[in-house]
N, C-alpha and C positions, 0 to 999 in steps of 0.2 A: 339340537333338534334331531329330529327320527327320518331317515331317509329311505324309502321303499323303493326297488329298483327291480327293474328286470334283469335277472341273473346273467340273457346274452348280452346284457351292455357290456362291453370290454372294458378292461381296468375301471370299474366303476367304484369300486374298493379304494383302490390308489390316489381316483382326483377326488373324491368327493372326502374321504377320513377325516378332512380339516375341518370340516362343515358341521358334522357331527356323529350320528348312530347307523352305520350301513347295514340294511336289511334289506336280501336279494330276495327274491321270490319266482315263482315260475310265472311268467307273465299271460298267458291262455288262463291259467287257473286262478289270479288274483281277483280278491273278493274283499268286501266290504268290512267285513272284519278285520285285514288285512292293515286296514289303514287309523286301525282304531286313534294312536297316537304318532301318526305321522305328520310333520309339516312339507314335505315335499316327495311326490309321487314322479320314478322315471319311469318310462313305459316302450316298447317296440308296438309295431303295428296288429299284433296278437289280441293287445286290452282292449278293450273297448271301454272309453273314460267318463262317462256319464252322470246324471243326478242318482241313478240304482247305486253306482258305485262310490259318489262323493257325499252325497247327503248324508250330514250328520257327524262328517269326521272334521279330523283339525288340519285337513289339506290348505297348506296355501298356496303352492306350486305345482305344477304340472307340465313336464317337461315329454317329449317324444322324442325319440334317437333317428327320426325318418323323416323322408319330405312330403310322405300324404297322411293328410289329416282327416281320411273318412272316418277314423278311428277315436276322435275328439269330439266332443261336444262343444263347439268352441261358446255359443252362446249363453249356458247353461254357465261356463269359468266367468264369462265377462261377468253376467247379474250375479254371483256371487264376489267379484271381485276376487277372483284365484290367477293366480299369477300365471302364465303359458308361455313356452318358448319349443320350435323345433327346430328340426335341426336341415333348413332347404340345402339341397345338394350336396349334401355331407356322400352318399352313396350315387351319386350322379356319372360321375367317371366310372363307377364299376360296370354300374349297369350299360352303360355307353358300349364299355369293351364286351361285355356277354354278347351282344348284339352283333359287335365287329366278328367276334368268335362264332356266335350261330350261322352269320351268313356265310362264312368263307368255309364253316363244313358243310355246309351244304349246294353251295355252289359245288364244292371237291365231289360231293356225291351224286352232283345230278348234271354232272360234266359242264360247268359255265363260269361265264368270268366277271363278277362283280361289276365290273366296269360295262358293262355291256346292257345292264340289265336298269331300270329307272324303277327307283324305292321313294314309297310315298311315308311320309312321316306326318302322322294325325298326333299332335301335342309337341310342340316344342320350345318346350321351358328349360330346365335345368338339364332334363337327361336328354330328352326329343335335341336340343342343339348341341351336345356335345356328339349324339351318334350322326348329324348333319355334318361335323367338322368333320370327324375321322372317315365318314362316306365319301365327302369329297378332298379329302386327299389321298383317296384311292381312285380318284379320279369316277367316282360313281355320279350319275347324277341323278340330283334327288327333287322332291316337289312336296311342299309342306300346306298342311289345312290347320289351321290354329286360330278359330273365330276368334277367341280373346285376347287371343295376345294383337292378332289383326284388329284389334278397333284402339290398343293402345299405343301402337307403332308400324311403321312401314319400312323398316332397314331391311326385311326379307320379303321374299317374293310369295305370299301369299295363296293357295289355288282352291277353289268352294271342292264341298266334298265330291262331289262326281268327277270332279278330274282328279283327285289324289285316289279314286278308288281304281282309277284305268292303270295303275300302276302296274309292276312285275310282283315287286316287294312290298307288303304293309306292313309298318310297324307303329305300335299303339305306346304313347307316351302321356296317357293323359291322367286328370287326377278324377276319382269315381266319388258323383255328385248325382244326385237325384232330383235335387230342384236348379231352380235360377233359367237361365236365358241359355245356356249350353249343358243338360243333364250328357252324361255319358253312364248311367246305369243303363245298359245293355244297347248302350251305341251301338256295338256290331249284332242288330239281329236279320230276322229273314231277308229283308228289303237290301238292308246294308251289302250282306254276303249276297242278295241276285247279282248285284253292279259288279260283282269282282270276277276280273279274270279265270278262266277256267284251269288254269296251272297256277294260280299267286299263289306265291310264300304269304303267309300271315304271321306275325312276330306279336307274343302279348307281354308285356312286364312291367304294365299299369299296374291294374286291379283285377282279378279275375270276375270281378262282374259286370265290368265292363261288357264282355259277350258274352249272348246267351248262348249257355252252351247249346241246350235242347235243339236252338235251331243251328247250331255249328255243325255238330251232330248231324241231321236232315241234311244239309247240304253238303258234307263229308261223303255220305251216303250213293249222294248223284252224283260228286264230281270228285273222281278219286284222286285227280291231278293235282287237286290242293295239297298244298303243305302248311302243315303249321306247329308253328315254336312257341312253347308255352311255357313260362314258369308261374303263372298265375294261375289260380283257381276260383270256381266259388265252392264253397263250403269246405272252405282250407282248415280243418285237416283231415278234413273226408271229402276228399278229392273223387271224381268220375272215373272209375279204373278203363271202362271204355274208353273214354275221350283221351287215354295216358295211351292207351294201347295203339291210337288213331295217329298220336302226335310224332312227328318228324322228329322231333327233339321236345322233351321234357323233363322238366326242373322244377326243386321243392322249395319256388319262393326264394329264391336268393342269388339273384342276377345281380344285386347291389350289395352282396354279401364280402366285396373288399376287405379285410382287416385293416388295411387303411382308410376306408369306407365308417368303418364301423367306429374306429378310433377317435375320424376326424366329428362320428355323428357326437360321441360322449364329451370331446374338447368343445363343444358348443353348445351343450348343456350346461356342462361344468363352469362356462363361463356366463351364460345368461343367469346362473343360478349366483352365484360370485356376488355380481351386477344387480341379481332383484334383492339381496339380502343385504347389500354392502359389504361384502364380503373379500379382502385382493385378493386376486387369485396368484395360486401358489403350484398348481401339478401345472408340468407341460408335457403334452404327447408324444411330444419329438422322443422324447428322455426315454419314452417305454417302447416305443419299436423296435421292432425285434431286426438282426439281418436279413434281408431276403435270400431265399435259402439258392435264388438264382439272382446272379448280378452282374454275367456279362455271358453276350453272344458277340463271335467275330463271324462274318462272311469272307470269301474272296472273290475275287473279280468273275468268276465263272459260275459262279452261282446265277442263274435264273432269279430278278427281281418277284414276282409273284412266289416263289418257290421259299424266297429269304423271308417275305412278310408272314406265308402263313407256317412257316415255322418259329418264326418269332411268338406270333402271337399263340400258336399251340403252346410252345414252349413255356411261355406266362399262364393262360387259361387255356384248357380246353375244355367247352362243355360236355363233352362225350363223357366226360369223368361222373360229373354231377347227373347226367340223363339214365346212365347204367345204375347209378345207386338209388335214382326215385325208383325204375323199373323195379327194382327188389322186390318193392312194395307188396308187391302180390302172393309173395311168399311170406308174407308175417304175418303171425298170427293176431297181429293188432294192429292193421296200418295209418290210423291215424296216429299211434301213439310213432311207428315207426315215421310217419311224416315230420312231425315234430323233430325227432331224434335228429333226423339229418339236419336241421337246421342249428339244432344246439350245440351238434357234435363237428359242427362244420370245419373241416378241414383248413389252415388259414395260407389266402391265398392275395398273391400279391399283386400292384397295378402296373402296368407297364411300364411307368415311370420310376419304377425301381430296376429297370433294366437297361444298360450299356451296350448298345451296340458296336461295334468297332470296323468300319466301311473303308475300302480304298477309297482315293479320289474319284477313281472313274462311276462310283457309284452317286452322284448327283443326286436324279433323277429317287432312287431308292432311299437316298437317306432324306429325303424331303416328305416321301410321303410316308418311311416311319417316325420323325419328328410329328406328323399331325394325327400320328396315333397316338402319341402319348410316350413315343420310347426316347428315351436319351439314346444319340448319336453322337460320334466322334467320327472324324475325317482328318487324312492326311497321313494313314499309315500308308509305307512304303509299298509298290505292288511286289516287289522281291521277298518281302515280309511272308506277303498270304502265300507266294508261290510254295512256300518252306511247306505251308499245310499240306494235310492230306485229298485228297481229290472229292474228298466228302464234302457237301453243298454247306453243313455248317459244321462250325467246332462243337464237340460238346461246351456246356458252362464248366466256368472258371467259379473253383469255389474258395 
């Protein structure tokens, strides 16, 4: 069978060969022609997967490497009976950590300490509770709005929108829906932004349509104290160069852009695809990960705990990386073609939990709340050990 795939799936060559004919394609430009003699179509959040684009072909599968489906026609696959699988949380932990990383540069630049400050989390599903764990083992506290998840369970604490809007920090994890009982197509517009603090942080790495910009924009306008962190858009790849110019930090769509992220989106493809064709599956993941090109940080006892974490975690990601390369933007002579680029050309970046850190005992307190970020820790190095170091707050990585 003929397999169509979106070129940035990772190894999609390697798990899929057994299956049958692999044909990559650029996923933004894939077209109906495209799929003439295909039986199964991969896709990133780019395509949009519809009757314009399925009618007519010999698709029987329809797979997505992401956890939002605004991008699927899910209804149009059932009445045809075509097969669908995505891939939820596969990029959940990346995006978690962009978040961890947006707020602690920006706390560093606008002199304040995480901990001090109460971050409202609007959607928490896969990524919304992963950035509630790592928030609160930074001991931040946080207060979460999630009507739907709130009418299926009550293990979290709940708060209606008007109290999660008095927050310090907002950040938006939700999935972009236009109908049903919770629409979040331009959840955050005029009304929403009057309720919010006149200094909040605002964090977006849903959907960019989520908020209208026009009115983000107007209210940027009046209240310069806002901040806001974006790597979502609407009209992605011809992004608002104003609204870029506005943003505290900005990024092109790929806060979940993990290579472990990505890897683990294609191992769950590969395997629902296995599974719909009877197929045993035969690639594993594990097999094609690369070393992470950083694999261990030590501290010693003199290190300042705040001073260790957001080195740690610069050390793993920094956004400032990815925000200096959307800026480019401006200087291309084609920038949505240059938007794209960075996302194709993306750089491959690893998750915390490819990282060792190496703590004395006396660091308790420190190695608890980088365990609930995500880093592998180790305790019980000698304190005569670290004294050996140099008086520099961390070692460079051990390669």
């Amino acid at each position: 069978m003929q397999i169509i795939a979106d070129e940035n799936i990772p190894f999609v060559r390697e798990a899929f060969t057994s299956l049958g004919e692999i044909r990559t394609v650029v996923g933004r430009h894939l077209s109906h022609i495209d799929l003439a003699e295909a039986s199964v179509l991969l896709v990133r959040s780019v395509t949009q997967v519809n009757e314009k684009l399925l009618a007519g072909t010999t698709v029987r599968f329809v797979g997505t490497a992401t956890i939002g489906l605004d991008h699927i026609d899910l209804a149009y696959l059932q009445q045809q009976n075509i097969g669908f699988a995505s891939s939820p949380g596969c990029n959940a932990t990346a995006a978690a950590e962009y978040v961890i990383s947006a707020l602690l540069i920006t706390a560093e630049q606008q002199g304040f300490q995480l901990r001090d400050k109460t971050v409202g989390i609007i959607g928490c599903g896969n990524v919304g509770y992963r950035v509630l764990t790592k928030l609160e083992a930074l001991g931040v506290h946080c207060i979460i709005h999630d009507p739907p998840l709130n009418e299926k369970n009550s293990h979290l604490n709940y708060v209606d929108l008007d109290t999660v809007l008095s927050a310090d920090i907002i950040t938006l994890h939700v999935p972009l829906s236009k109908t049903g009982y919770y629409p979040t197509y331009h959840l955050v517009n005029a009304d929403f932004l009057a309720k919010l603090q006149k200094d909040v942080i605002l964090v977006n790495t849903s959907r960019g349509a989520v908020v209208d910009e026009t009115a983000l924009l107007e209210t940027l306008a009046n209240c310069p104290a806002i901040s806001i962190i974006l790597d979502v858009w609407k009209n992605e790849p011809n992004i608002n160069p104003l609204l870029l110019q506005r943003a505290t930090l900005g990024t092109p769509h790929i806060a979940g852009y993990s290579f472990d992220g990505k890897v683990r989106g294609t191992e769950m493809l590969y395997s629902a695809v296995c599974d719909y064709f009877q197929h045993p599956p035969i690639w594993q993941a594990q097999t094609f990960l690369p070393t992470s090109p950083l694999t261990h940080l030590s501290f010693s006892t003199t290190v300042d705990d705040n001073t260790a974490i957001n080195t740690a975690v610069m050390a793993c990601y920094d956004v400032r990386r990815d925000d200096a390369a959307l800026r480019r933007m401006t200087q291309a002579t084609h920038p949505s073609t240059y938007f794209d680029n960075l996302r194709k050309h993306y750089p491959m970046r690893r998750e915390f939990s490819c990282i060792e850190i190496e703590l004395p005992p006396e660091k308790t307190e420190l190695a608890k709340q980088l365990r609930g970020l995500g880093f592998q820790v180790s305790i019980g190095v000698t304190l005569e050990r670290h004294e050996m170091h140099s008086n520099a707050e961390a070692s460079m990585p051990l390669t």
